[in-house]
N, C-alpha and C positions, 0 to 999 in steps of 0.2 A: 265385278262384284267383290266386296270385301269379305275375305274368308272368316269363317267363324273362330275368333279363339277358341281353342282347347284348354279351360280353364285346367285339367288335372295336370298341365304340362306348366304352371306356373307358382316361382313362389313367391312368396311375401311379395320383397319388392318389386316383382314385377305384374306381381296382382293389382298391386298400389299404382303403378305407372298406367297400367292399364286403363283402372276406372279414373285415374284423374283423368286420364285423355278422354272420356266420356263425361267429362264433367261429373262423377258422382265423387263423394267424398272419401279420404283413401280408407277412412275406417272399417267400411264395407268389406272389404279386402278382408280384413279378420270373421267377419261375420262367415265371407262366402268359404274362406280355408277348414274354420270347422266343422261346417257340414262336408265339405270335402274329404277332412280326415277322420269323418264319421263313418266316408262310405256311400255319402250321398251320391247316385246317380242318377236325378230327377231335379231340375231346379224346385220344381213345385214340391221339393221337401224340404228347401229354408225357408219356414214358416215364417222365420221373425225378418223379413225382407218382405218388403210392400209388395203387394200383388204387382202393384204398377211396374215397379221395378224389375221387378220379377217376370212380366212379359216385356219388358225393354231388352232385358239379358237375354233373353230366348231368340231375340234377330239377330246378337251379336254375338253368344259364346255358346258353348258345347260342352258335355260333359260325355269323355270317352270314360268308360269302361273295359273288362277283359270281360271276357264271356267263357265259364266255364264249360269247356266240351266234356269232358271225362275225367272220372275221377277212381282212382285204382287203391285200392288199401292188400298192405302186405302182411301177413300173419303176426311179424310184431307192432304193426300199426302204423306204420312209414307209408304216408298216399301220395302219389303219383298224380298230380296236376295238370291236364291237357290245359291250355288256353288257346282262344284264337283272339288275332288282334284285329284292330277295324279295319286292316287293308285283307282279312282273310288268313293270315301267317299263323303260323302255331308254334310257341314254346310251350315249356314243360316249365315247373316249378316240384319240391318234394321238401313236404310237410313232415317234420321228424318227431316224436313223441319223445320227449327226453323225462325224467324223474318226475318235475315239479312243472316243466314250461314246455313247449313245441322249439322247435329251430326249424328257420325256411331255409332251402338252399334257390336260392333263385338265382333265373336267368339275365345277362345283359346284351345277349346277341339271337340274332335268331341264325343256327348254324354258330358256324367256327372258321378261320382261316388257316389257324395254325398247323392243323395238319398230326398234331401227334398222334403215333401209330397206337395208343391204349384206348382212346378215345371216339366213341361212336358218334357224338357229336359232330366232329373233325369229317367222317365220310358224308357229311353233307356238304360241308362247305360254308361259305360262307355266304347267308342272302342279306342282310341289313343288319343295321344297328338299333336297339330297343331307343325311345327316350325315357329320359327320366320319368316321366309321367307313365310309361309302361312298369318300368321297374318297382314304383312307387304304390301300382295298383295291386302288384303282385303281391306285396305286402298287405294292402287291402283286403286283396280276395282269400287269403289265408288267414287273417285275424277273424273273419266272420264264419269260417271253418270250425275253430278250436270253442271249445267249453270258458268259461268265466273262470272256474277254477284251475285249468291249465292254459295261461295266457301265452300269448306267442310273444317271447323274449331276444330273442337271439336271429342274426342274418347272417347267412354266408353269400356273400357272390361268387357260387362258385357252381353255379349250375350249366347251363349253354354258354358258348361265347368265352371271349378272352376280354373281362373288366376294363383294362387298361386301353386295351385296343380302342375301347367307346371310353376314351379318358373324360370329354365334358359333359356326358350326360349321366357318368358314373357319379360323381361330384357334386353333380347338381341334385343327385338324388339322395345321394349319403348329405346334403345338408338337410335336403327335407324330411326326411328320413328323422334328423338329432333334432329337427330344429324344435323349440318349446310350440310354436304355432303352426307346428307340421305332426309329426306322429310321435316325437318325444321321447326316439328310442335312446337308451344311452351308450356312445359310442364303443362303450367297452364290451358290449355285447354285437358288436359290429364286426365282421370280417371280412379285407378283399382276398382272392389267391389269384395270383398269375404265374402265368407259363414260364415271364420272365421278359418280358418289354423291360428293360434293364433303364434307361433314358427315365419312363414316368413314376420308376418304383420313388426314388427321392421327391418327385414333384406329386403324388400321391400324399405323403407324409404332410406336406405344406400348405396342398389344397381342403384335403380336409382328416376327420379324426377316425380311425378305424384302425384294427385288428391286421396284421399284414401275412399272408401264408403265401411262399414261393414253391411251388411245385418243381421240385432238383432233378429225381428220378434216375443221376448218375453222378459218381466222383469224378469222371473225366470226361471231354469234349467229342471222343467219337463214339462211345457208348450214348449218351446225350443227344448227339444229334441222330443217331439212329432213332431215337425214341420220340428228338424232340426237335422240328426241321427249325423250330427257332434258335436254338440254340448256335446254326452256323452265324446266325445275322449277332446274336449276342452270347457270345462264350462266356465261360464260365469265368474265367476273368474278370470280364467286364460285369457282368449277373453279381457277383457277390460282391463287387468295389460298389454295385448300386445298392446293395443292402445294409452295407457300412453307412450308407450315405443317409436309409431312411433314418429319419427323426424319431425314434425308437423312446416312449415317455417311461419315467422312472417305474420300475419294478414292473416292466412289461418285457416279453419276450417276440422274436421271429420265430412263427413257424416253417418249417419247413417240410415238405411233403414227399415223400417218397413211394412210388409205387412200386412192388417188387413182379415183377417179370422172369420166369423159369427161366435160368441159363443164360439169362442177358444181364442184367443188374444187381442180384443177389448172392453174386460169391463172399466167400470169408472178408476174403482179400479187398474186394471193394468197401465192405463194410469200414475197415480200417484205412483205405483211404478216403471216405468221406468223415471218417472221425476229424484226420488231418485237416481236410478242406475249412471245417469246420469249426477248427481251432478259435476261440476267441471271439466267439460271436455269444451274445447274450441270446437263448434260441432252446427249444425243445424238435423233436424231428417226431414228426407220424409216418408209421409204416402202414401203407394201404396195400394191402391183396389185393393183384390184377381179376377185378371183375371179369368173370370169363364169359364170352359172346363168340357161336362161329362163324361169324364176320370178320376178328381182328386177327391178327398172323400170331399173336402169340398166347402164351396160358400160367396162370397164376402159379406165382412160387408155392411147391408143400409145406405145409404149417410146421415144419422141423427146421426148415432152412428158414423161416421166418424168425422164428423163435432162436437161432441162432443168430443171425443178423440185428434184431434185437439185443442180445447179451454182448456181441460185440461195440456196441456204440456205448451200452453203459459202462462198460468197463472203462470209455472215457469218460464218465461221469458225465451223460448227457441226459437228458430227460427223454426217454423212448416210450413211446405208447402206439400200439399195434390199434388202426381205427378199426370195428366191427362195420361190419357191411350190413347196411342197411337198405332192405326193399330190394334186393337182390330177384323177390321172386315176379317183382313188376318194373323190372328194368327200368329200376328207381336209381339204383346205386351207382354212386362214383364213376364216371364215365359212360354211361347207360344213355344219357338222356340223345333225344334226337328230334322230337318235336314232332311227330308223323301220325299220324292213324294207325300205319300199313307199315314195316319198315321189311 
């Protein structure tokens, strides 16, 4: 038996390849994208698609959806997205209220491989990789969340999972994601972060247009690799010759990401050798407070040694801004997510 296409796992042209090979015309293809990136998950709600055709489609394709399990809101309004997906799996997505628009952080894996020790994600592990058509929905299922007057603007990929690690269905999704006959977002409200897959950060830049934040977390390779087991397979050498490398457009910046960790990452002294490391790079750096959980072996820098590691990067003239933690009190925030009922 021929398996049902999952039309939300298709774009443009291979919507187009699709119904030619059904003999319908490719124009169709735009007809069925819009109800898709309306949200449709019913064929029986593209109306303007002939009935007829409309039960021909229902033997041969499919429309997955996520299915909302839970939904958590934290006293400044940051909610906590349970989804399961159709084989049963659960990620987490986290809807942020920002001044004027929402920002999503969504997931691209379900679990993690990478291992870093801040990161609660990381203690599960790693079970699959989302397709784009999950990542895609993710964004779906949070635009029908928000008000008309606060639209949802802004993506981070930077929720479950390591981006790069799922490099072609990340791609595939940041193009439907921009595309005009996909959801139209524009790219400059787009962001990936990686841990630091150093090899796809340059073929990222190429494949498609997004926002780039590398998660550092140290000035040197065994501070680093304590924190960060990827960094033995990609030293910091190699990490930053691949950020030279991305394709950085005019009057944009690298972000770079910094979690501070009591008595591991936050000394004076480091701060000023990540000035150095950072010499010459077109780039602003975020200091993120280690989200405390006691599950992880370690605990958030005090807001005095923050605030001073902060004053030491400007002093090179960097651009430093300390993130606020957000939904902290539904293990929303930065490193938080796990995907569970029960953790």
């Amino acid at each position: 038996m021929t398996p049902l296409v999952d039309l939300t796992e298709c774009s443009l042209p291979e919507l187009e390849q699709v119904l030619a090979a059904w003999g319908q015309p490719r124009f169709r293809a735009r007809q069925i994208l819009k109800w898709l990136m309306k949200g449709a998950a019913h064929l029986e709600a593209m109306t303007d698609l002939s009935r007829s055709f409309r039960e021909e489609l229902a033997g041969k394709a499919v429309i997955h959806r996520l299915r909302l399990e839970e939904q958590l809101e934290a006293p400044d309004g940051t909610r906590k997205l349970l989804f399961s997906l159709a084989d049963g799996h659960l990620i987490e997505s986290v809807l942020i209220p920002e001044e004027s628009h929402y920002t999503l952080c969504l997931s691209t894996q379900v679990g993690c491989a990478l291992g870093c020790r801040f990161c609660l994600t990381a203690r599960r592990g790693l079970v699959r990789n989302l397709t784009a058509g999950e990542m895609v929905n993710q964004v779906l299922a949070a635009k029908a969340l928000v008000p008309t007057d606060m639209p949802l603007s802004n993506l981070v990929f930077m929720g479950m999972g390591e981006p790069l690690a799922n490099f072609a269905a990340l791609v595939k999704a940041l193009k439907i994601i921009t595309a005009p006959w996909g959801l139209n977002f524009s790219h400059r409200r787009l962001t990936v972060s990686t841990a630091g897959v150093a090899p796809l950060i340059p073929r990222l830049g190429a494949a498609a247009r997004a926002n780039l934040t590398v998660s550092l977390n140290a000035p040197d390779d065994a501070t680093r690799s304590l924190l960060m087991p990827i960094n033995r397979r990609y030293p910091l050498k190699t990490l930053l010759a691949a950020c030279r490398a991305f394709p950085l457009p005019k009057g944009r910046r690298l972000t770079f990401a910094y979690v501070l960790v009591e008595g591991v990452n936050d000394a004076p002294a480091q701060a000023q050798e990540l000035a150095r490391l950072l010499q010459g790079f077109r780039c602003k750096v975020n200091l993120i407070p280690l989200n405390p959980d006691p599950r992880l072996l370690y605990g958030p820098s005090p807001p005095d040694r923050i605030l001073e590691f902060q004053e030491a990067l400007r002093a090179h003239h960097f651009p430093v801004f300390i993130r606020e933690s957000r939904g902290r009190e539904i293990a929303a925030a930065c490193g938080q997510l796990v995907g569970e009922r029960t953790n």
